[in-house]
C-alpha positions as CSV (number, residue, x, y, z in Angstrom):
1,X,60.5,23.9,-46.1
2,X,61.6,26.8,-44.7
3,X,63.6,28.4,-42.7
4,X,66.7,41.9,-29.6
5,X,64.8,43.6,-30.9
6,X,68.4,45.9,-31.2
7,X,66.7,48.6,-31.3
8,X,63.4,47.8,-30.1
9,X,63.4,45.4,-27.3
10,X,63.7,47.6,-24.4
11,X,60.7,49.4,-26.1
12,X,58.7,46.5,-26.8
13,X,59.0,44.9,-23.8
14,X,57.5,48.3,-22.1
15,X,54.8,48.6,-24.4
16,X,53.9,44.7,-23.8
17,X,54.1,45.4,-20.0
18,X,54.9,41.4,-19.8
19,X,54.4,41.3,-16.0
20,X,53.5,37.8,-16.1
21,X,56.0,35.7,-15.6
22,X,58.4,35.3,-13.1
23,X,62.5,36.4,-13.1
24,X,64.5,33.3,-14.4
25,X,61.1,32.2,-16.9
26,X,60.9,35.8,-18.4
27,X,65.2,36.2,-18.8
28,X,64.7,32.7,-20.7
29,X,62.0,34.5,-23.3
30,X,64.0,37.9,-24.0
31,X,67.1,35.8,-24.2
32,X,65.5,33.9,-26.7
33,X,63.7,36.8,-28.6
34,X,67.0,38.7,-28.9
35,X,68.1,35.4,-30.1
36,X,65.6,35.3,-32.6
37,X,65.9,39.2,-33.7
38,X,69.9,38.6,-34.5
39,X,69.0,35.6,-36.4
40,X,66.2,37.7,-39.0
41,X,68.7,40.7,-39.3
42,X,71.8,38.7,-39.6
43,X,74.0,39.0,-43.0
44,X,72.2,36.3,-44.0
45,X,68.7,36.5,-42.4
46,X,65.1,36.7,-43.9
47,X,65.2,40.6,-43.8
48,X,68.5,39.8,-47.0
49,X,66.4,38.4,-48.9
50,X,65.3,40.3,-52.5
51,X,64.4,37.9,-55.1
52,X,63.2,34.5,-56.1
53,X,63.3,33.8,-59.6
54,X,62.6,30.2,-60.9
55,X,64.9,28.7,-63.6
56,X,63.4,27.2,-66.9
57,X,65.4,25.0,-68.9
58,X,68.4,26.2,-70.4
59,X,70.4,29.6,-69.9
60,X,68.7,32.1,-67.2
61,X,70.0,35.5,-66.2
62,X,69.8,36.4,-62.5
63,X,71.0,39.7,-61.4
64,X,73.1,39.6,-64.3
65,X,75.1,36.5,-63.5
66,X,74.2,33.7,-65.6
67,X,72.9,30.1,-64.6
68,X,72.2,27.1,-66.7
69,X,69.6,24.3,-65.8
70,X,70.2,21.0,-67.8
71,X,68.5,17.8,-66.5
72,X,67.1,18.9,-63.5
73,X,70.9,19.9,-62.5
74,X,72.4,24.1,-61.9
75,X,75.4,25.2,-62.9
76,X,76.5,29.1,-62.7
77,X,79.2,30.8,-65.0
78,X,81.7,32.2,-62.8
79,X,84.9,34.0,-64.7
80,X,84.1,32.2,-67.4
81,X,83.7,28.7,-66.4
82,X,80.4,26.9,-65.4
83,X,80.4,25.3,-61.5
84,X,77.7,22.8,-60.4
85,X,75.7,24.4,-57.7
86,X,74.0,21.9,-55.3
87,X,70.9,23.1,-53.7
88,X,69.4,23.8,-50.4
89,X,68.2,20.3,-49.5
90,X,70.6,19.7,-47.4
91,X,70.2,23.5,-45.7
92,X,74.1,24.4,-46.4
93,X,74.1,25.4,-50.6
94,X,76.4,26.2,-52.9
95,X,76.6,30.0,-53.1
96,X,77.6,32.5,-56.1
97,X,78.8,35.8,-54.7
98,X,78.5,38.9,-56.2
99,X,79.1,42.2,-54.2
100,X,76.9,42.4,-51.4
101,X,74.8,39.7,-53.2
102,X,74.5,36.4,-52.8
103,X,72.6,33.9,-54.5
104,X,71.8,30.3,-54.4
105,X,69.9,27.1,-55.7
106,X,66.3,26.3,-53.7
107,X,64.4,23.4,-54.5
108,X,60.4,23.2,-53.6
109,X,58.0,20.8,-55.2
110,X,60.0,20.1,-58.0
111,X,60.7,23.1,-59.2
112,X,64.3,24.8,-59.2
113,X,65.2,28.7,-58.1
114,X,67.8,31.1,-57.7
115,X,67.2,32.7,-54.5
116,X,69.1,36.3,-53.8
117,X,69.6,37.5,-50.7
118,X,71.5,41.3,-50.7
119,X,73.0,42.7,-47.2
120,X,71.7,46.1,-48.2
121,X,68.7,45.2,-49.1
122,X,65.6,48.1,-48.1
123,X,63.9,45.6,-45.8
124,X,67.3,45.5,-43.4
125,X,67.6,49.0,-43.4
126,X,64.3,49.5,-43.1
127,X,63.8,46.7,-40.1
128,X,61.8,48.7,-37.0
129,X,61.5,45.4,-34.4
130,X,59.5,42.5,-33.4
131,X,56.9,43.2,-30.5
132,X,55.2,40.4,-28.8
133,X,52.2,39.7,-26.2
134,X,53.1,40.2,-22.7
135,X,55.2,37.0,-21.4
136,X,52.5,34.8,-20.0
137,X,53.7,31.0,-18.4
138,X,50.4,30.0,-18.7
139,X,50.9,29.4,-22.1
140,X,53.5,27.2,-21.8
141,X,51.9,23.5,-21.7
142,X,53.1,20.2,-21.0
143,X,51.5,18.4,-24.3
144,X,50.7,14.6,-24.8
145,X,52.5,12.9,-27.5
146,X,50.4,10.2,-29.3
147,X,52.8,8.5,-31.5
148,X,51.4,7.8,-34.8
149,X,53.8,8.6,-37.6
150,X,52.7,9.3,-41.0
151,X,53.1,11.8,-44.0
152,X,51.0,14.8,-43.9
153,X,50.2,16.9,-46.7
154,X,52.0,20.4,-46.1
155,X,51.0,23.3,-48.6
156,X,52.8,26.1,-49.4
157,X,52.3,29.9,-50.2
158,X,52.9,28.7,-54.1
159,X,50.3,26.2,-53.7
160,X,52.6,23.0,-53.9
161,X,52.2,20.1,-51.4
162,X,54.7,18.2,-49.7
163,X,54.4,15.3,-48.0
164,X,56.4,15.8,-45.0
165,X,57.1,13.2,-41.9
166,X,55.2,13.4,-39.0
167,X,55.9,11.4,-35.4
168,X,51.6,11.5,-34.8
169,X,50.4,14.4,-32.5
170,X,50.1,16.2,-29.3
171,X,47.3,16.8,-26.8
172,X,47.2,19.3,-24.5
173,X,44.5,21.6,-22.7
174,X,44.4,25.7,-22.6
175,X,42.0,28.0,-21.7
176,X,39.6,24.8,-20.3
177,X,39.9,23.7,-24.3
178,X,41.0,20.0,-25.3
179,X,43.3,20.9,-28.3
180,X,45.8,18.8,-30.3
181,X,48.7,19.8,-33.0
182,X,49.8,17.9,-35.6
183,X,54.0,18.8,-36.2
184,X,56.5,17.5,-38.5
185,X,60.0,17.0,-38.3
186,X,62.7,18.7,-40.7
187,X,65.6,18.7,-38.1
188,X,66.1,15.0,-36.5
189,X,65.4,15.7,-32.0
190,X,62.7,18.5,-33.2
191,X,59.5,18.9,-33.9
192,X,58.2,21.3,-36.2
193,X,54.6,22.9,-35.4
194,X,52.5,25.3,-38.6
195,X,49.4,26.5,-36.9
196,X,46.3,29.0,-37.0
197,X,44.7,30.3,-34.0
198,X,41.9,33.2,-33.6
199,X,44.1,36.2,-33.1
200,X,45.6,35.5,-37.2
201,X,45.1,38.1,-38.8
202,X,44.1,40.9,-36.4
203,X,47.3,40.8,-33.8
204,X,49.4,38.1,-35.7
205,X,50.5,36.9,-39.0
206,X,47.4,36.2,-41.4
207,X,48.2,32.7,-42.4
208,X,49.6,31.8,-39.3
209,X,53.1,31.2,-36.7
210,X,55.7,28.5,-36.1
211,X,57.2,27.0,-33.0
212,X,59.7,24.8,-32.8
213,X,60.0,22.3,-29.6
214,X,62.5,19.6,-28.5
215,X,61.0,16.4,-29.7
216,X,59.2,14.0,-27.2
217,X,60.7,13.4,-24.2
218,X,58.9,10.2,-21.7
219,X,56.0,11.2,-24.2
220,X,55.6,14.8,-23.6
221,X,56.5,17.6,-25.8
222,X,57.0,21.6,-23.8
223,X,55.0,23.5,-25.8
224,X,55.9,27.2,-25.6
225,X,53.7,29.8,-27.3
226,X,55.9,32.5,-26.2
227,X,58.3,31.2,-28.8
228,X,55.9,31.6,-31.1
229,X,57.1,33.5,-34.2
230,X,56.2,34.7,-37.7
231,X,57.1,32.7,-40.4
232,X,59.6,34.5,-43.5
233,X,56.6,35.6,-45.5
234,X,55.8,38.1,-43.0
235,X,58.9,39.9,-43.8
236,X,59.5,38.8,-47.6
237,X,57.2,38.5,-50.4
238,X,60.0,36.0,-52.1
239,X,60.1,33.0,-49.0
240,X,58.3,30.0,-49.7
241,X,56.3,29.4,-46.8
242,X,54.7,26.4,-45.3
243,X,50.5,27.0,-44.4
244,X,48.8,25.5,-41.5
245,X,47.0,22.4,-42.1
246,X,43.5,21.6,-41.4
247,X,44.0,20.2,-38.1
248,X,46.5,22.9,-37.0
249,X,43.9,25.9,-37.1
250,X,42.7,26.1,-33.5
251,X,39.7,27.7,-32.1
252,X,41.0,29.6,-29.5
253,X,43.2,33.1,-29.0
254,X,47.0,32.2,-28.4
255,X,47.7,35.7,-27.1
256,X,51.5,34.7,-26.8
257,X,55.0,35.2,-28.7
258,X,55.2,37.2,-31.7
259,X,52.8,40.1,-33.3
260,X,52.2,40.5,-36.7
261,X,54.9,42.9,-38.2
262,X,54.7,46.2,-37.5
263,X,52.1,45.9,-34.3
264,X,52.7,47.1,-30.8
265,X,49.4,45.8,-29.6
């Protein structure tokens, strides 16, 4: 469904002013936002990515390599001879290299797609840092888990749903606020939460953040909106993102984790 600031971390982190948190808490937060800054600006990170082109049946051209799609199945012609490409179900695809390019087979909602990414592309070069709301451990919660597992309806950014496992849900209180998320899994020991809370589209990402937790542990899930962070389609207009569902859009301000691109709040 989906998937340090080098030069701006020290700046960021002076602009936040995040006094509000204490020594070993607030090391565990930068370590992990520098953590999460490598990982976007990586060879292969978000910031690579520079096209998305979906494959009709038949012979396609992308970037002037050629693919073929022939019963739901992608095969690329590399020196002359066509080589079965698996997808990115299982999060580890068949790649076709070319230069600094790289390309490979995505799946979503039925549909099939070559997806680029390019080491030079403009958004790496042009990367300025992620800034964030001052470290605050109040944010972090201890949350309820209320097991209940079902299939929730998960929309995308390409309006396709997928229904995608759910364990049940979490309750937890902030700000004097009963609230409750509902997550899914992708990754087997994690949970997966897509939310919305009041400060979308003013300080953070319009459609909303992600945060990842270790799953259930005695029946409660550490829920950490410091890690919160921005999904790819903050960065890339060719990810495929994931949208909060109906019971994910909170009614309070999550002043924690990541801004919205290009914000120092």
């Amino acid at each position: 469904m989906r998937r340090r600031l080098r030069s701006g971390v020290t700046a960021s982190l002076i602009v936040c002013g995040c006094l509000r948190a204490a020594g070993p808490y607030r090391a565990q937060i930068e370590q992990w936002r520098r953590q999460r800054e490598a990982a976007l600006t990586a060879d292969d990170g978000w910031l690579t990515v520079t096209d998305l082109v979906w494959l009709r049946e038949g012979v396609n051209t992308v970037d002037g390599t050629t693919f073929e799609l022939r019963g739901g199945k992608v095969s690329a012609r590399v020196d002359g001879k066509l080589r079965e490409l698996q997808p990115d179900v299982s999060g580890r695809p068949d790649t076709v290299t070319a230069g600094s390019r790289t390309m490979f087979v995505i799946a979503r909602g039925g549909k099939l797609g070559i997806r680029v990414k390019d080491r030079n592309s403009p958004l790496r070069r042009s990367f300025t840092g992620l800034h964030y709301f001052p470290i605050d451990e109040s944010y972090r919660v201890k949350a309820r888990m209320v097991a209940q597992p079902h299939k929730i309806p998960i929309l995308n950014v390409l309006g396709q749903v997928e229904n995608t496992p759910s364990p049940g849900f979490v309750e937890f209180e902030l700000q004097g606020k009963k609230l409750r998320l509902t997550p899914v899994v992708e990754t087997p020991g994690e949970l997966f939460f897509i939310f919305r809370d009041l400060t979308a589209g003013k300080e953070t990402y319009g459609s909303g953040r992600f945060l990842d937790t270790p799953a259930a542990k005695d029946g409660i899930v550490d829920l950490d909106f410091n890690k919160a962070y921005n999904p790819p389609c903050a960065f890339t207009p060719y990810a495929t993102c994931p949208l909060p569902p109906r019971e994910n859009r909170l009614d309070v301000r999550i002043a924690a984790g990541e801004l919205k691109y290009g914000s120092s709040h």
